[in-house]
LOGU-716357 format. One line per 10 residues: number of its first residue (from 1); their letters; for each residue x, y, z of N, C-alpha, C, O. Coordinates in pm, whole numbers, plus 50000, padded with zeros to 5 digits. Last residue first. Example, Ala and Ser with C-alpha at 12.3 -4.5 7.8 and 13.67 -1.06 7.14 Angstrom:
2> sa> 51285 49775 50708 51367 49894 50714 51290 50003 50787 51341 50114 50804 ~ 51319 49431 50780 51230 49550 50780 51320 49670 50780 51424 49668 50846
***
This chain:
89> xxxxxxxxxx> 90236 83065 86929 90165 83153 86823 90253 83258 86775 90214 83338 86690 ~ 90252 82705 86855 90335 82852 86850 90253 82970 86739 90225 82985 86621 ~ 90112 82399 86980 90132 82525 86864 90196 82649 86908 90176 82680 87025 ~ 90319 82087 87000 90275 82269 87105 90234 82337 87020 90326 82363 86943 ~ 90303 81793 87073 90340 81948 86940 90213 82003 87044 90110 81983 87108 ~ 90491 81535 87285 90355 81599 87236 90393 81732 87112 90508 81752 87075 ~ 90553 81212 87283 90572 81316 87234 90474 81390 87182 90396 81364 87091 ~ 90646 80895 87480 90570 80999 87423 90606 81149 87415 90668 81208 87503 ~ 90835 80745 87575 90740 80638 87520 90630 80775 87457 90535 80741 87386 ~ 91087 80866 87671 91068 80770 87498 90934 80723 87475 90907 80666 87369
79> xxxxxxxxxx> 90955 81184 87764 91015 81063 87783 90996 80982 87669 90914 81006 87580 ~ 90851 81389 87725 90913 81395 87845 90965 81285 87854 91034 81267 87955 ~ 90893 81565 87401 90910 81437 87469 90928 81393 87592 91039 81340 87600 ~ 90772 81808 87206 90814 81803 87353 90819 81639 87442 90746 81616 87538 ~ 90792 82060 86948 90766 81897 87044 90825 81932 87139 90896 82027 87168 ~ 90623 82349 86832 90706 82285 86963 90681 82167 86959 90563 82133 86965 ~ 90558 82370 86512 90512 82355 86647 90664 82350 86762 90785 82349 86737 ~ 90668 82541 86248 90469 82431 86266 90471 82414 86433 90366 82452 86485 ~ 90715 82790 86117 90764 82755 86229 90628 82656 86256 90514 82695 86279 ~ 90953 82872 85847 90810 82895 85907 90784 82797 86010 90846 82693 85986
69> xxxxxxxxxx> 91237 83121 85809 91183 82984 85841 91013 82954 85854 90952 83059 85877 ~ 91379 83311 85783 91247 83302 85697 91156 83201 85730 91038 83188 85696 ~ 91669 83146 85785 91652 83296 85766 91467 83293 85716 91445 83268 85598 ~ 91662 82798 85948 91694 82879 85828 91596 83064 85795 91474 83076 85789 ~ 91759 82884 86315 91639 82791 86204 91667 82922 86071 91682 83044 86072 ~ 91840 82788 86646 91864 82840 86520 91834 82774 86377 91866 82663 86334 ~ 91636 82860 86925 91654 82793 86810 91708 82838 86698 91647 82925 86636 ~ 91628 82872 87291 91673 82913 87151 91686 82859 87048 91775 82774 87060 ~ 91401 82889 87543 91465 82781 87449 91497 82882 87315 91414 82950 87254 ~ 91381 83051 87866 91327 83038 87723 91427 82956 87649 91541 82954 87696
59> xxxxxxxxxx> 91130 82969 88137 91264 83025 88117 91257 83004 87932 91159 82957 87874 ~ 90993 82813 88467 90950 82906 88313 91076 82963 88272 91143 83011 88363 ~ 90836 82558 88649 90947 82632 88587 90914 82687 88473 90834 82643 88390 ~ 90639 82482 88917 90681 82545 88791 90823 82565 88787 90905 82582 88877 ~ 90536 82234 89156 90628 82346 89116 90636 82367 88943 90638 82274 88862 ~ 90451 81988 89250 90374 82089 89278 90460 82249 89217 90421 82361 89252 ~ 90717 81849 89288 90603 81823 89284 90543 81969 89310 90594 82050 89387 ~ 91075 81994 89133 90973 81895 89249 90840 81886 89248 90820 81954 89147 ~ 91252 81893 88895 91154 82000 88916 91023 81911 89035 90938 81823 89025 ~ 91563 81887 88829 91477 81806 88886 91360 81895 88924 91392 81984 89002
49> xxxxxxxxxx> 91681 81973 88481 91619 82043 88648 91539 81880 88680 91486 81798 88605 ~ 91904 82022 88203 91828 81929 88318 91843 81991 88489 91931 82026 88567 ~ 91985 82287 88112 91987 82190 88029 91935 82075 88068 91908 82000 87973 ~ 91724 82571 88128 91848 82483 88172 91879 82360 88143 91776 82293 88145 ~ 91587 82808 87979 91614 82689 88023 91706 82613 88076 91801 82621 87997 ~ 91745 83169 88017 91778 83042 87963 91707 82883 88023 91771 82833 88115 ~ 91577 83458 88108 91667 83308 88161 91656 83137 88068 91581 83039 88069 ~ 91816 83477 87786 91782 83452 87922 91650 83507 88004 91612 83615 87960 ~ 91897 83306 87529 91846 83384 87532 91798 83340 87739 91767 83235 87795 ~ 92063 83021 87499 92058 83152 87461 92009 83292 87535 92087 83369 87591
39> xxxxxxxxxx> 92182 82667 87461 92181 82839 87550 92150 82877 87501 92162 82823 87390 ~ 91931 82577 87160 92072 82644 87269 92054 82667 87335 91938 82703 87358 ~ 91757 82273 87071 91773 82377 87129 91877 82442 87196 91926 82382 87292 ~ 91703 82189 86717 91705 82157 86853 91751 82280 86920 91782 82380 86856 ~ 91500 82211 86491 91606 82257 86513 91603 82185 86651 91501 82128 86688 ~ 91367 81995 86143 91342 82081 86333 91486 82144 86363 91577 82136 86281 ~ 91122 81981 85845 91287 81968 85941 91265 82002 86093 91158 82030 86146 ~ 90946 82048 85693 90930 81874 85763 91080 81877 85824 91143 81773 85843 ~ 90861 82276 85670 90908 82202 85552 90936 82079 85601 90950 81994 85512 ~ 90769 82390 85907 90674 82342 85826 90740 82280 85701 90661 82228 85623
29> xxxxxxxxxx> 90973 82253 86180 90941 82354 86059 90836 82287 85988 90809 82167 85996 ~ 90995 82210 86585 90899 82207 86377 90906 82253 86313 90840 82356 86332 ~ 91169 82200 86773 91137 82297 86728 91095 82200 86565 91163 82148 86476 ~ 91223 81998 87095 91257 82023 86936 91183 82121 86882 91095 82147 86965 ~ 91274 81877 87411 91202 81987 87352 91281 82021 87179 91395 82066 87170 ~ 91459 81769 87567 91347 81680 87524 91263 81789 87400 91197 81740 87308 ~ 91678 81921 87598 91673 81791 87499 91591 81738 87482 91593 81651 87395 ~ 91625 82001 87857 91578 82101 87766 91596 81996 87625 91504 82009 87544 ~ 91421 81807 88100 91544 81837 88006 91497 81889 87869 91403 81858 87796 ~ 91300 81715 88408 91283 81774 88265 91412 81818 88214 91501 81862 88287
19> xxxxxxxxxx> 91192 81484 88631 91301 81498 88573 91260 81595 88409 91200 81542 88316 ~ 91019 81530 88884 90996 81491 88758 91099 81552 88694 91104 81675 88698 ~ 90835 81409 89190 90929 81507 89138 90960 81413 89016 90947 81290 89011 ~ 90516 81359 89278 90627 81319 89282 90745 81384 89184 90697 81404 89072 ~ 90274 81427 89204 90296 81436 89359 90420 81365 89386 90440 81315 89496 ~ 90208 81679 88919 90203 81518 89043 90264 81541 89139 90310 81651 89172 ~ 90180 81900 88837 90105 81876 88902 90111 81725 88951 90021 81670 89015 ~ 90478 82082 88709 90472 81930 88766 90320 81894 88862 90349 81856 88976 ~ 90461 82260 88456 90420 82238 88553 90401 82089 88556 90350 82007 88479 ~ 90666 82488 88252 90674 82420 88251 90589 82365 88430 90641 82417 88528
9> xxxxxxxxx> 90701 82753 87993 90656 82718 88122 90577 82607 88155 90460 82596 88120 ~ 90882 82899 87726 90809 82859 87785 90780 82811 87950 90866 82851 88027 ~ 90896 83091 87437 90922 83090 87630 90802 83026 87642 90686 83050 87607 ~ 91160 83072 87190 91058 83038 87255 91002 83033 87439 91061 82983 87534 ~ 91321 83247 86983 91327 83244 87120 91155 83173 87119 91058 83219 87059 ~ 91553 83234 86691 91409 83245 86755 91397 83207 86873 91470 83110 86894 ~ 91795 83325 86494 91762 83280 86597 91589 83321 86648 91532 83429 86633 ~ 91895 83238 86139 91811 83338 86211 91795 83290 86402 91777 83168 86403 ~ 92083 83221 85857 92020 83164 85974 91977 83278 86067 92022 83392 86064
***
């Protein structure tokens, strides 16, 4: 197994504060598996931020994924009713 760091950055352009959690965010392999995400690597995402209107957050997600892995996308669910894939370059 191998660890991989993803950084990302995260913006609330509404006008009302928006609950994000690092649980919403999964990691794609191209063999049709995912990893989910650790502590790791700093500054670490945090495991749930209330992130107020008009504000960023940026920090990085750790994944531990088989030695070689090949990597198809970021999901990202802000909520049950939808889920987006991020490409990773």
């Amino acid at each position: 197994m191998e660890l991989v760091g993803v950084q990302i950055d995260v913006a609330n352009e509404g006008d009302t504060a928006a609950a994000v959690y690092r649980s919403g965010f999964r990691l794609a392999l191209a063999d049709g598996t995912g990893a989910e995400p650790l502590n790791g690597q700093e500054p670490a995402f945090a495991y749930s931020v209330d992130l107020p209107a008009s504000h960023e957050l940026d920090g990085w997600l750790t994944f531990e994924v088989p030695q070689g892995a090949s990597i198809d996308s970021l999901l990202w669910s802000p909520d049950r009713g939808a889920t987006y894939a991020l490409g990773i370059q």
